[in-house]
N, CA, C and O atoms as a DFTB+ gen file, in Angstrom:
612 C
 N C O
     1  1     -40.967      -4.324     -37.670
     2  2     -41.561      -3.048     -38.032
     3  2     -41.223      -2.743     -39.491
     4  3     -40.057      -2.828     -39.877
     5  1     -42.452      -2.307     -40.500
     6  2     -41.874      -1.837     -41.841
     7  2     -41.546      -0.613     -41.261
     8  3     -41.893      -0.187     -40.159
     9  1     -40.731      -0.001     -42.248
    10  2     -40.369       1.076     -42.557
    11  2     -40.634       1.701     -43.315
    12  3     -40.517       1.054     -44.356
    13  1     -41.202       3.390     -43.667
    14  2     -41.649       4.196     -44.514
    15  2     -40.461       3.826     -45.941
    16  3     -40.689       3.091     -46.902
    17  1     -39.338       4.528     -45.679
    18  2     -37.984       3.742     -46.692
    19  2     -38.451       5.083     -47.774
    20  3     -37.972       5.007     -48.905
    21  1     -38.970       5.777     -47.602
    22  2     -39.161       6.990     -48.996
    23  2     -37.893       7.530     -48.871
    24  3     -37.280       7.467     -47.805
    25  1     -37.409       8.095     -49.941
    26  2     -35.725       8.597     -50.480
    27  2     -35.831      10.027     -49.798
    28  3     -36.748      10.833     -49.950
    29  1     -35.007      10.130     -49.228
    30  2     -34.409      12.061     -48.556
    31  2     -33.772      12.398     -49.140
    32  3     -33.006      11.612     -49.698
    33  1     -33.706      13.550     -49.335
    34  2     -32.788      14.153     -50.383
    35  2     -31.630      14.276     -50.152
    36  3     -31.451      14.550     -48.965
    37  1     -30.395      14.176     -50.938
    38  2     -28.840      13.956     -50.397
    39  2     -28.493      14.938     -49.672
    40  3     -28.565      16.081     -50.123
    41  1     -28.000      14.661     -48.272
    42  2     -27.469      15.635     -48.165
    43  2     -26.395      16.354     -49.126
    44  3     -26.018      15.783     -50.149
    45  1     -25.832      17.845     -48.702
    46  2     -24.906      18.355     -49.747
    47  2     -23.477      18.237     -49.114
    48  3     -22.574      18.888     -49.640
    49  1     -23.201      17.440     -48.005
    50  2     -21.973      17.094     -47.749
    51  2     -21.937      15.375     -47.919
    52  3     -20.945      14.891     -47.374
    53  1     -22.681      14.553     -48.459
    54  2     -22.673      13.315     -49.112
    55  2     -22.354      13.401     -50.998
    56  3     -23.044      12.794     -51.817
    57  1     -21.283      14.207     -51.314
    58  2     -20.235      14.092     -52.520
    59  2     -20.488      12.744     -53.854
    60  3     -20.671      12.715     -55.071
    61  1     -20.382      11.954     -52.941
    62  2     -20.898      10.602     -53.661
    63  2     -21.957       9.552     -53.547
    64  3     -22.037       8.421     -54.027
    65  1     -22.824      10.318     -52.698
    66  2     -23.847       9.474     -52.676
    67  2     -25.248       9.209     -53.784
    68  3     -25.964      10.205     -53.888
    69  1     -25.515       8.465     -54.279
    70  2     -26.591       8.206     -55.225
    71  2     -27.524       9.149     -54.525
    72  3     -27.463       9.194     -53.296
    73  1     -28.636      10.133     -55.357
    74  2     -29.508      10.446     -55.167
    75  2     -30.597      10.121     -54.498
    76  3     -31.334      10.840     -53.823
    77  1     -30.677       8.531     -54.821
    78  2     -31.870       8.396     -54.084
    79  2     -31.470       6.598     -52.984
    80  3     -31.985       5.480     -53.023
    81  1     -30.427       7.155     -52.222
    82  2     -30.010       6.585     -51.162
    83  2     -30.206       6.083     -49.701
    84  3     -30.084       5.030     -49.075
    85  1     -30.591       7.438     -49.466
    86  2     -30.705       7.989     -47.817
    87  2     -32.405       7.675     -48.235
    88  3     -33.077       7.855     -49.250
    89  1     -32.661       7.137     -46.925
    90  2     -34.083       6.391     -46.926
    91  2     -34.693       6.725     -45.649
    92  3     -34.072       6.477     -44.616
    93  1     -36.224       7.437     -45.599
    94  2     -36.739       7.424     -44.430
    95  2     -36.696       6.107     -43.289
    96  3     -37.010       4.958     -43.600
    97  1     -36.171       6.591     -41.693
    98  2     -36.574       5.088     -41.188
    99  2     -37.229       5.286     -39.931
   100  3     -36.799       4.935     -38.832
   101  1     -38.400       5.930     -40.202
   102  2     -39.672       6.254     -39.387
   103  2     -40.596       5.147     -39.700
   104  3     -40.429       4.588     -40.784
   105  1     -41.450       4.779     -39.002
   106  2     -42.693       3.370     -39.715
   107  2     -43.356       3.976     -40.561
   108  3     -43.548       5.189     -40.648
   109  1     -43.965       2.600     -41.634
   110  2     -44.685       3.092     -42.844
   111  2     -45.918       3.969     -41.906
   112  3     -46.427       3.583     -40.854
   113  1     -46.190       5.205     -42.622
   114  2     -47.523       5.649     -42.571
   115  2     -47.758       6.156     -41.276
   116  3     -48.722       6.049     -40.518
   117  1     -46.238       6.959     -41.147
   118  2     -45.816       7.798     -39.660
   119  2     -46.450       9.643     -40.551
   120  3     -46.504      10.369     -41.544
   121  1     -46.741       9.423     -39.231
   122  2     -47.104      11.289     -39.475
   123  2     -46.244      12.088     -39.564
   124  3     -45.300      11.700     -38.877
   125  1     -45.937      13.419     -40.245
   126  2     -44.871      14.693     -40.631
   127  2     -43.584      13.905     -41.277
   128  3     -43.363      12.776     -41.714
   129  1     -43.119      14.690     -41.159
   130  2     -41.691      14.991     -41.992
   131  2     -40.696      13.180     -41.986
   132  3     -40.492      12.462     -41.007
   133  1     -40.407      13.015     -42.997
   134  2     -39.343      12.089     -42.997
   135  2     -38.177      12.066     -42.484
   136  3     -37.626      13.167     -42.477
   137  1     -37.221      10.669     -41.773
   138  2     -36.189      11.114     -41.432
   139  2     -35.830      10.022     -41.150
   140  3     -36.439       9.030     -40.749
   141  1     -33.956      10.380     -41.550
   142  2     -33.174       9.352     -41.814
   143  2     -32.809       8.584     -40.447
   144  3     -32.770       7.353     -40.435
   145  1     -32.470       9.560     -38.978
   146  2     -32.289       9.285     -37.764
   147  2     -33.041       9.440     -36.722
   148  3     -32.629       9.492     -35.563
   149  1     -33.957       9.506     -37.009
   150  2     -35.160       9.636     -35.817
   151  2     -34.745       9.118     -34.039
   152  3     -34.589       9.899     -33.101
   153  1     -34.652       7.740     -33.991
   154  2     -33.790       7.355     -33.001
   155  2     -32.843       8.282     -32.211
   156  3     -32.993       8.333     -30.991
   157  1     -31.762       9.108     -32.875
   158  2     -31.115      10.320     -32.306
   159  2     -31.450      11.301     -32.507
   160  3     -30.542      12.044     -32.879
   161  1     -32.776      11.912     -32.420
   162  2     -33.517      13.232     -31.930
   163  2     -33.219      13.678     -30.671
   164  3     -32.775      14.787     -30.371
   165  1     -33.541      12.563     -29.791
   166  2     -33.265      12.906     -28.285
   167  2     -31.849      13.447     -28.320
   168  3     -31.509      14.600     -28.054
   169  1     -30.982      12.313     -28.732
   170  2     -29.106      12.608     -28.261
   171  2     -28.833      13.796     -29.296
   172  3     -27.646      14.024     -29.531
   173  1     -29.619      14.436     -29.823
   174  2     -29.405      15.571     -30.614
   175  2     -29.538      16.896     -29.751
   176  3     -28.936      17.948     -29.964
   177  1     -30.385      16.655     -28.802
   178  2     -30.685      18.179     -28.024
   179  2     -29.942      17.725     -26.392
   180  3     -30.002      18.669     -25.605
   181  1     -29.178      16.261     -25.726
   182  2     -28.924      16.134     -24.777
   183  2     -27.305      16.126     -25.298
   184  3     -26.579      16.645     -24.451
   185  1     -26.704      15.733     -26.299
   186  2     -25.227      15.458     -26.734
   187  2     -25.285      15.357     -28.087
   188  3     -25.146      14.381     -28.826
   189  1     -25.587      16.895     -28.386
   190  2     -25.235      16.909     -30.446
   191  2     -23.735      16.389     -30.441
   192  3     -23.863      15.356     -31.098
   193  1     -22.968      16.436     -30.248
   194  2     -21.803      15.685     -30.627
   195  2     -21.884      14.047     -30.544
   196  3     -21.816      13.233     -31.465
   197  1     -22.037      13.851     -29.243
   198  2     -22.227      12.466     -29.452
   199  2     -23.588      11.870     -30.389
   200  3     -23.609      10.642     -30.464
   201  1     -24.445      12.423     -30.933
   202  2     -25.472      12.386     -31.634
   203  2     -23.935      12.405     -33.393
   204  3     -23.648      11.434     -34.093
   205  1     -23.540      13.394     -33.469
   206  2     -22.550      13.302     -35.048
   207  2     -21.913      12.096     -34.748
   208  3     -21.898      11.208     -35.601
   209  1     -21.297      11.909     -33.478
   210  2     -20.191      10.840     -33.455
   211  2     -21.230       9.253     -34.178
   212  3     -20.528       8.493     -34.845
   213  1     -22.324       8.952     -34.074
   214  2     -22.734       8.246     -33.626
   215  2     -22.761       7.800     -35.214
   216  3     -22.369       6.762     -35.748
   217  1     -23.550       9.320     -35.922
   218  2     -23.797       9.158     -36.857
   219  2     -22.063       8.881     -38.323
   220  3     -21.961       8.207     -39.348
   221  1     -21.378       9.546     -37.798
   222  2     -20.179       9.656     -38.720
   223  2     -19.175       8.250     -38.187
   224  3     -18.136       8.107     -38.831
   225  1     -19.498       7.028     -36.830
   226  2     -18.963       6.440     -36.883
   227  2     -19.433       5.495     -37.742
   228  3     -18.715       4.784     -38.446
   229  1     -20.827       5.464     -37.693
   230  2     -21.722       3.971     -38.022
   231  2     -21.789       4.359     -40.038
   232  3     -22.045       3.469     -40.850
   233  1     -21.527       5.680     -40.402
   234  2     -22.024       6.046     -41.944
   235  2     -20.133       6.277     -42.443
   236  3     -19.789       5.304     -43.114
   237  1     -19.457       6.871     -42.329
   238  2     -18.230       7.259     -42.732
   239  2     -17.021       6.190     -42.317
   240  3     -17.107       5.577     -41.253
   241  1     -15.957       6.010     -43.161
   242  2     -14.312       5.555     -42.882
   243  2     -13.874       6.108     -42.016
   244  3     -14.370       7.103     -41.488
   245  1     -12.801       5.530     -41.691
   246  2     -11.941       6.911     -40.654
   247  2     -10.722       8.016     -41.743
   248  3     -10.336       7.779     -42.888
   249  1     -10.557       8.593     -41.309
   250  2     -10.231       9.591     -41.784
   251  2      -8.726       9.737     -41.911
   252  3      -7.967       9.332     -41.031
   253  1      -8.352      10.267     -42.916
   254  2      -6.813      10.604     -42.965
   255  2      -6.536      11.507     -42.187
   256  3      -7.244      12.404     -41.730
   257  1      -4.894      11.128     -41.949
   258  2      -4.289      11.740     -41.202
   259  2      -3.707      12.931     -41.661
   260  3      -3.323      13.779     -40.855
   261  1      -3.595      13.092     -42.972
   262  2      -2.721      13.880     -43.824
   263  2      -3.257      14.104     -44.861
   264  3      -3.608      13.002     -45.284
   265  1      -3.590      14.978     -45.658
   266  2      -4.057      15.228     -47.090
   267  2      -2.997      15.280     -48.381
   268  3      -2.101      16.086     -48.631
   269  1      -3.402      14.248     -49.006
   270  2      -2.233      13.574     -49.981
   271  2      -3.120      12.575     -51.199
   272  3      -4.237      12.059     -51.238
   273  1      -2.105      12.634     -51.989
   274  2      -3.360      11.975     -53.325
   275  2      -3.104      10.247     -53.089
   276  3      -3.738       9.421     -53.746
   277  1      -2.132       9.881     -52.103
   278  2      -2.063       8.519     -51.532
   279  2      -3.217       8.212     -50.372
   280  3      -3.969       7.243     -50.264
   281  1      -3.115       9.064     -49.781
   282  2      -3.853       8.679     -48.560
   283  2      -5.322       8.518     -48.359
   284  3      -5.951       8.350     -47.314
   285  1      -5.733       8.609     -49.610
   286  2      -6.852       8.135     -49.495
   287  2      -7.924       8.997     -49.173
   288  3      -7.525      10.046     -48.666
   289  1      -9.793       8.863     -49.360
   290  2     -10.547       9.995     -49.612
   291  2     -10.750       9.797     -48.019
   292  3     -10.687       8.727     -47.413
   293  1     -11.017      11.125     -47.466
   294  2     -11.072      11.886     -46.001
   295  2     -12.660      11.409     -45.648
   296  3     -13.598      12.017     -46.164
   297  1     -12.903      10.181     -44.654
   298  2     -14.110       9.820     -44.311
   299  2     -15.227      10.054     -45.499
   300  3     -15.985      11.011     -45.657
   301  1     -15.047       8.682     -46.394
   302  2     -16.221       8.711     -47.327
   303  2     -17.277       7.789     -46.658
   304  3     -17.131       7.217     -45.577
   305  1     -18.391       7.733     -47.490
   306  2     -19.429       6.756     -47.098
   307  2     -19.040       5.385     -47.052
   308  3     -18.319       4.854     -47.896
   309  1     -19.608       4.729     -45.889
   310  2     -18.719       3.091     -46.189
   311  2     -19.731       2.627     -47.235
   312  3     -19.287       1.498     -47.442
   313  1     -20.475       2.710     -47.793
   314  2     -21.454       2.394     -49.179
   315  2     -20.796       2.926     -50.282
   316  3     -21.220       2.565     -51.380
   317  1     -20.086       3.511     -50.257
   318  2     -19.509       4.308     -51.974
   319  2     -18.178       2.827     -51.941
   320  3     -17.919       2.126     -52.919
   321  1     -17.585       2.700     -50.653
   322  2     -16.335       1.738     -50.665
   323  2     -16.733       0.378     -51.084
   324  3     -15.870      -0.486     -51.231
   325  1     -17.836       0.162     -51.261
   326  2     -18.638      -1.273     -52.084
   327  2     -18.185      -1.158     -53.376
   328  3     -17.672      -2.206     -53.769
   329  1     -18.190      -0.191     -54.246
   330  2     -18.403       0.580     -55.796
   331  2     -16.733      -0.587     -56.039
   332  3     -15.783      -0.974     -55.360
   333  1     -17.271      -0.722     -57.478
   334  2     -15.831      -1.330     -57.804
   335  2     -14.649      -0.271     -58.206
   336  3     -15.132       0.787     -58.611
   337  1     -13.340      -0.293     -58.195
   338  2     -12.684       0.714     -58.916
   339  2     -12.992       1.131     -60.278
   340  3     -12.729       2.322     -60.440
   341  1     -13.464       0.546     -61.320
   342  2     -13.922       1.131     -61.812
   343  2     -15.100       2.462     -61.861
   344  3     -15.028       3.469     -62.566
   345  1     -16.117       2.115     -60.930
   346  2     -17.069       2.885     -60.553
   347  2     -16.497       3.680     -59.424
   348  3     -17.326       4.431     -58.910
   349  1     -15.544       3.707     -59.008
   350  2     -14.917       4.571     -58.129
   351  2     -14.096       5.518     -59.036
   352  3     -14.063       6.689     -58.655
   353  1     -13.419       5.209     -60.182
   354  2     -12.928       6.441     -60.488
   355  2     -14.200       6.972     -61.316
   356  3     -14.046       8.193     -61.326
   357  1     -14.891       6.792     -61.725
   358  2     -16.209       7.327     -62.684
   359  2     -16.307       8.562     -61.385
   360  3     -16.659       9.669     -61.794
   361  1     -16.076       8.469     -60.148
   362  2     -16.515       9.443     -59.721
   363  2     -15.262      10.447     -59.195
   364  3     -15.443      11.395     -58.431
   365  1     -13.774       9.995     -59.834
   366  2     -13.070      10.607     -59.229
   367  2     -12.114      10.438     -58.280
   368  3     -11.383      11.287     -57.770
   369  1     -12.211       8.758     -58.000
   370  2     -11.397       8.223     -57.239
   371  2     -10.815       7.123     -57.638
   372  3     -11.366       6.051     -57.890
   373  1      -9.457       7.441     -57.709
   374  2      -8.386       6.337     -58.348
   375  2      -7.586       5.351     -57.089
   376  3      -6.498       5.518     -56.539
   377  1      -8.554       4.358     -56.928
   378  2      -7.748       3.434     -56.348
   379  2      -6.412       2.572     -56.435
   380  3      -5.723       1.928     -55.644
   381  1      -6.389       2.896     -57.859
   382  2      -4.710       2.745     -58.148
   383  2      -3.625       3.338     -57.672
   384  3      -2.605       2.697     -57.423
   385  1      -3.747       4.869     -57.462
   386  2      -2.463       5.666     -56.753
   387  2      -2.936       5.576     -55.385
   388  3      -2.621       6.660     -54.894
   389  1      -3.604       4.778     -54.371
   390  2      -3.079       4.663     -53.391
   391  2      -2.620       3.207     -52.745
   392  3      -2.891       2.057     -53.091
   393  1      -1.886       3.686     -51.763
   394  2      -0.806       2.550     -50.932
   395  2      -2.257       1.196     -51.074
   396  3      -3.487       1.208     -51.027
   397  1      -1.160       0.173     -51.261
   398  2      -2.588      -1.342     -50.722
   399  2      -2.745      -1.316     -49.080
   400  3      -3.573      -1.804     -48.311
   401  1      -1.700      -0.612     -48.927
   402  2      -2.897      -0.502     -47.085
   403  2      -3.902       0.100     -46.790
   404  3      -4.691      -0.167     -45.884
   405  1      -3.942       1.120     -47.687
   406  2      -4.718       2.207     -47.713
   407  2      -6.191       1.903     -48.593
   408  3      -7.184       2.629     -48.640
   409  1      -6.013       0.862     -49.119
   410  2      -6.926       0.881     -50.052
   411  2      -7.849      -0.399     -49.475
   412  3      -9.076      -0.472     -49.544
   413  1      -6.825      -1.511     -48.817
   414  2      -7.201      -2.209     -47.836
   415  2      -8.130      -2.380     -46.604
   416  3      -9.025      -3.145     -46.245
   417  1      -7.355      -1.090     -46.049
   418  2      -8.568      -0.786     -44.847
   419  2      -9.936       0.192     -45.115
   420  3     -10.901       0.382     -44.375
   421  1      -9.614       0.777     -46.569
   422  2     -10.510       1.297     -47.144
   423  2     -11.644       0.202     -47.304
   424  3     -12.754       0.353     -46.793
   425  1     -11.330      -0.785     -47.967
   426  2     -12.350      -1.881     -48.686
   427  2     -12.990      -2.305     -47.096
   428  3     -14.180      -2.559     -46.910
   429  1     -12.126      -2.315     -46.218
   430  2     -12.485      -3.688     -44.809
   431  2     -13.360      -2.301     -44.078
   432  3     -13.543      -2.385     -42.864
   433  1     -13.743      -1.395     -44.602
   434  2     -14.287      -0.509     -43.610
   435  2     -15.903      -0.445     -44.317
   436  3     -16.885      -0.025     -43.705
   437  1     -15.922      -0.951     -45.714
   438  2     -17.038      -1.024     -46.199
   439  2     -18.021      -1.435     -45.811
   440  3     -17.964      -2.346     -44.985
   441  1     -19.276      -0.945     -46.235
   442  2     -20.531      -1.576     -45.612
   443  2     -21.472      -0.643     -45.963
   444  3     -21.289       0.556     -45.753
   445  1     -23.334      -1.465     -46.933
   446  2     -24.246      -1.259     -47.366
   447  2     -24.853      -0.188     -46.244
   448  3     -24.648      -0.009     -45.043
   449  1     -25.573       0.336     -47.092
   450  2     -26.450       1.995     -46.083
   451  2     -27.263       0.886     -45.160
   452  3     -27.107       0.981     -43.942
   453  1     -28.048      -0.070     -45.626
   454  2     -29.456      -0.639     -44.609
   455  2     -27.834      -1.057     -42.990
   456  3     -27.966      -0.788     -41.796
   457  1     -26.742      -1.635     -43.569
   458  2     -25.740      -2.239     -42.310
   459  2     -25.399      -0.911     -41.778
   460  3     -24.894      -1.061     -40.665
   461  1     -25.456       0.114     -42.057
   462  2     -25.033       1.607     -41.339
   463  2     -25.819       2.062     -40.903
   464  3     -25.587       2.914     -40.046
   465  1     -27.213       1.728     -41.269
   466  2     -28.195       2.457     -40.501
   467  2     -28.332       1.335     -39.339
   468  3     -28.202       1.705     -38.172
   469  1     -28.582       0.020     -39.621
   470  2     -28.282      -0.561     -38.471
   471  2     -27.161      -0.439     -37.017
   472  3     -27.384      -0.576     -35.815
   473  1     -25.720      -0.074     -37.903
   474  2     -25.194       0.100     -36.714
   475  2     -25.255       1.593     -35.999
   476  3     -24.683       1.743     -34.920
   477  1     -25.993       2.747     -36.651
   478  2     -25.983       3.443     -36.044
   479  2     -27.467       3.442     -35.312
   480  3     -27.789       4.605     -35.073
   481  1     -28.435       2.523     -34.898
   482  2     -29.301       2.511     -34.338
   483  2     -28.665       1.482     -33.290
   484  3     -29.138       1.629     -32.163
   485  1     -27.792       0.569     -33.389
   486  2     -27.011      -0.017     -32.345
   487  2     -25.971       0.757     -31.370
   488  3     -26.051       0.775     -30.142
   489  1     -25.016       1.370     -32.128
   490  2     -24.590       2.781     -31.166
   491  2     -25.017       3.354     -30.932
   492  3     -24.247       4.137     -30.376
   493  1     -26.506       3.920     -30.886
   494  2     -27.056       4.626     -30.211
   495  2     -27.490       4.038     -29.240
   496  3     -27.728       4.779     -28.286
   497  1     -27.834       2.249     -28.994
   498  2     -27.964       1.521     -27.989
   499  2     -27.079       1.863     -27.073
   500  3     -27.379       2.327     -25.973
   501  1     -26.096       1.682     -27.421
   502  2     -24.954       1.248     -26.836
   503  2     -24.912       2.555     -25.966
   504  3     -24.751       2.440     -24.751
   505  1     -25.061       3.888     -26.587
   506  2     -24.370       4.904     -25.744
   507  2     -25.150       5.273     -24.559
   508  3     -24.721       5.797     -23.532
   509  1     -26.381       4.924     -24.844
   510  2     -27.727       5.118     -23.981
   511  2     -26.988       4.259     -22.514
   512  3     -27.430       4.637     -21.429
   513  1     -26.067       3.313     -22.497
   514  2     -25.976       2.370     -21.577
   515  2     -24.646       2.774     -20.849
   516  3     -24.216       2.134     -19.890
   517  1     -24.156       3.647     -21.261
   518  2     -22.830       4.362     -21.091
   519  2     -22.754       4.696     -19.543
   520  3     -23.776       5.242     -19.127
   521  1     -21.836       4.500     -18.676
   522  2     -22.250       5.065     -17.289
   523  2     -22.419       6.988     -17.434
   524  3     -21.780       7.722     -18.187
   525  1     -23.475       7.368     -16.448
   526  2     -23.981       8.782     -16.688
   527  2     -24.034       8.848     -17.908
   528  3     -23.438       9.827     -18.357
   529  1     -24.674       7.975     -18.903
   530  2     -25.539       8.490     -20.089
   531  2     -26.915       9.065     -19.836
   532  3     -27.747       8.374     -19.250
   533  1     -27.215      10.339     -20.260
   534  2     -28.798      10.678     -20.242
   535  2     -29.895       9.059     -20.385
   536  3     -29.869       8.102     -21.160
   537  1     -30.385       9.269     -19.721
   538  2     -32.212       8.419     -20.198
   539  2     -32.587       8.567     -21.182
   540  3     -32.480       9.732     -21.567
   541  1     -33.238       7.561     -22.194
   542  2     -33.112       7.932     -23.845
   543  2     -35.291       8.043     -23.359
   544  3     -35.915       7.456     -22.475
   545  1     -35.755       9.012     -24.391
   546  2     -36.929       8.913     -24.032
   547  2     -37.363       7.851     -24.487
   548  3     -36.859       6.838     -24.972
   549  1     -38.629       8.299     -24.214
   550  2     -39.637       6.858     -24.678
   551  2     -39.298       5.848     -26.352
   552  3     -38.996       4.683     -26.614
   553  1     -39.487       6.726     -26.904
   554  2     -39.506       6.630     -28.666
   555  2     -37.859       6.081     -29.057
   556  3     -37.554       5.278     -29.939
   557  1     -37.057       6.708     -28.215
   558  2     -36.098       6.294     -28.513
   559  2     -35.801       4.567     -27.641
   560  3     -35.688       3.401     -28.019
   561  1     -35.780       5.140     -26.619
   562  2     -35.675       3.364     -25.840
   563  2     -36.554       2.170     -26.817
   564  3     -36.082       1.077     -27.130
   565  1     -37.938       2.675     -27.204
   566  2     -38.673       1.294     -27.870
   567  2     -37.525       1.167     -29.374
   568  3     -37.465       0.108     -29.999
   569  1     -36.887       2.107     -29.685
   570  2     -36.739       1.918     -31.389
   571  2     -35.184       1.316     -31.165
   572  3     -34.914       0.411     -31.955
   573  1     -34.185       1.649     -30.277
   574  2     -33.178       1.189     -30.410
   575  2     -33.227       0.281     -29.640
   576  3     -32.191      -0.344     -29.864
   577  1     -33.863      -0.308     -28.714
   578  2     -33.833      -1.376     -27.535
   579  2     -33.916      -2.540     -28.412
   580  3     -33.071      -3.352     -28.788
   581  1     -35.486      -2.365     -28.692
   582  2     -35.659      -3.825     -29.593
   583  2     -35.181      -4.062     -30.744
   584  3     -35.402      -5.146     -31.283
   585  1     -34.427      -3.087     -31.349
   586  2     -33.985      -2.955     -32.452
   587  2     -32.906      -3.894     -32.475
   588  3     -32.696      -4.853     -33.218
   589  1     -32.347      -3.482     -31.633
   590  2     -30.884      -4.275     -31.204
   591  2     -30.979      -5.417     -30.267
   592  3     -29.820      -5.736     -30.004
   593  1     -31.590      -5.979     -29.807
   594  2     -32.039      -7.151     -29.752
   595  2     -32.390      -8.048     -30.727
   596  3     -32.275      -9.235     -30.423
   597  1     -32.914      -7.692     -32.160
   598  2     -33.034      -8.492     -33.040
   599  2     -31.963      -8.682     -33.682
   600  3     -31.668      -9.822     -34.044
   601  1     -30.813      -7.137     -34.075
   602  2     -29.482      -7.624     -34.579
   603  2     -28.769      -8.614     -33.524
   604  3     -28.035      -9.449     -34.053
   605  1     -28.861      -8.656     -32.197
   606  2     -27.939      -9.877     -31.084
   607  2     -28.408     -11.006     -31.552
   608  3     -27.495     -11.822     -31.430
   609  1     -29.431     -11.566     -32.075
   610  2     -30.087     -12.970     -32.230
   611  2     -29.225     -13.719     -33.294
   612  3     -29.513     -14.870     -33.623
């Protein structure tokens, strides 16, 4: 399936994300409004939480435990953790003052927006299969079913 792929506007809790990042992933030459998660519309009105979880596991780091200028930035995009340190402090983040563990599991948590949107169209597989998970509707079963069948191959 192509994808429409037209740019959404950043959200305003994405801090470091390039402007023109976040990419429609509705099919080319879909009718109304663009959108980044279409797939979790449904788990948005049956489990908005598990609908964020889905989205903040497959797009964000995990998160500090503690707020400290070691510990590292509090669930950033795993796409900003690609950026070299140089281009990481351009925005404010000095990978030098923190711990190499920290900066470590920072780097190993990385991963391109198209691999995040993938895995969050795969966890959304996944949760659909959950024992007593809701029935994903129609739109959703065709988009994450086969979807994720092509990432298993």
């Amino acid at each position: 399936m192509i994808l429409c792929g037209k740019t959404i506007p950043t959200r305003a809790n994405a801090k470091y994300d390039p402007e023109d990042l976040h990419r429609c992933q509705l099919h080319a030459g879909h009718p109304g409004k663009c959108q980044e998660y279409p797939y979790l519309d449904h788990l948005a009105g049956v489990a908005p939480k598990v609908k964020n979880k889905v989205v903040r596991d497959a797009t964000k780091t995990t998160g500090a435990a503690w707020k400290s200028d070691d510990a590292g930035p509090n669930r950033i995009s795993r796409w900003v953790m690609m950026l070299t340190d140089a281009e990481l402090l351009s925005l404010g983040i000095d990978m030098s003052k923190l711990k190499p563990g920290i900066v470590a599991k920072l780097r190993e948590k990385a991963a391109s927006y198209d691999d995040c949107m993938a895995s969050a169209k795969y966890l959304t597989y996944l949760v659909y299969g959950m024992t007593n998970a809701p029935e994903p509707d129609a739109y959703t079963h065709h988009r994450t079913y086969a979807g994720s069948l092509q990432l298993a191959q």
